[in-house]
C-alpha positions in Angstrom: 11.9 25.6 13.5 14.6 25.8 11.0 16.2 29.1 10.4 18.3 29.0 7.2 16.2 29.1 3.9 17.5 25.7 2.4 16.2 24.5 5.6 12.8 26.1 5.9 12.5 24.8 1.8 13.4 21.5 2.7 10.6 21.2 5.7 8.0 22.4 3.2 9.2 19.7 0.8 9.4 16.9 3.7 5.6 18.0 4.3 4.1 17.1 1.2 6.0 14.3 0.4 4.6 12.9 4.1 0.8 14.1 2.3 1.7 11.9 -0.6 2.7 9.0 1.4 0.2 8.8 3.5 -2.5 8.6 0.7 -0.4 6.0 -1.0 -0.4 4.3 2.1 -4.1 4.6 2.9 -5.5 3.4 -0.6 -2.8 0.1 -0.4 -3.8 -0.7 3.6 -7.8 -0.1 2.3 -7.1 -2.5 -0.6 -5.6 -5.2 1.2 -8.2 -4.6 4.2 -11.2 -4.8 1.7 -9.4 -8.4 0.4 -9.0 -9.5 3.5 -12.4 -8.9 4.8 -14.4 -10.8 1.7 -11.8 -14.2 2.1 -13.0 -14.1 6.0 -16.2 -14.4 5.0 -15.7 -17.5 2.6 -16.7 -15.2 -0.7 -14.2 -15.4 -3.5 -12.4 -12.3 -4.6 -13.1 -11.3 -8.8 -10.1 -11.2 -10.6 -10.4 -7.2 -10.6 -10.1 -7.2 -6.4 -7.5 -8.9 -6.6 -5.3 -7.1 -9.2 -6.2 -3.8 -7.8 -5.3 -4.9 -4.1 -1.9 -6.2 -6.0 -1.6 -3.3 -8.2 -1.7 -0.9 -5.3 0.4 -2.7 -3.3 3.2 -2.7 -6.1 2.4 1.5 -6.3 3.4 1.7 -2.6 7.0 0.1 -3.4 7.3 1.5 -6.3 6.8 4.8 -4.8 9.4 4.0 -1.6 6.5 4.2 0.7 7.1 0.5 1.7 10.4 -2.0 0.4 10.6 -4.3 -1.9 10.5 -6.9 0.2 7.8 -6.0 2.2 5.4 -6.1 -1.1 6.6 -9.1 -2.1 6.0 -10.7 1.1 1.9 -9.1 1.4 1.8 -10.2 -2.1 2.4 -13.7 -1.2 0.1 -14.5 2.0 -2.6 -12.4 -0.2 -2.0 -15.1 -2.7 -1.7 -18.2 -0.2 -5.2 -16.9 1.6 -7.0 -16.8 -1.5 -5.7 -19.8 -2.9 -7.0 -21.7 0.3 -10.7 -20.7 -1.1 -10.1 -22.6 -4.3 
């Protein structure tokens, strides 16, 4: 436990900034789970799936919750999968 005041502020603060993450982080991993699911079954994703899979995946780096480089790189064997249906 921390016992200066800064210290004790600064835990609350690293608390709900971990909340926000995690829901961040939740919605994205759903989206991409959701994408996933429909192009193992053979169906082909609408244009709105896919946008909102990419859109929240962009929100999560935007956010700091994952890098740059990390997004671009789900981004892209999204893409690659989905492009195998067509």
């Amino acid at each position: 436990m921390p016992n200066k005041k800064s210290a004790k502020k600064e835990l609350r603060k690293n608390i709900k900034r971990n909340l926000e993450n995690k829901v961040v982080s939740k919605t994205m991993k759903k989206a991409v789970k959701t994408s996933l699911k429909v192009i193992a079954t053979g169906e082909k994703l609408t244009k709105e799936a896919i946008s909102s899979t990419i859109k929240a995946i962009d929100k999560a780096a935007k956010k700091g919750v994952i890098k740059k480089n990390t997004a671009a790189r789900k981004k892209s064997r999204l893409q690659k999968k989905i492009n195998t249906l067509k």
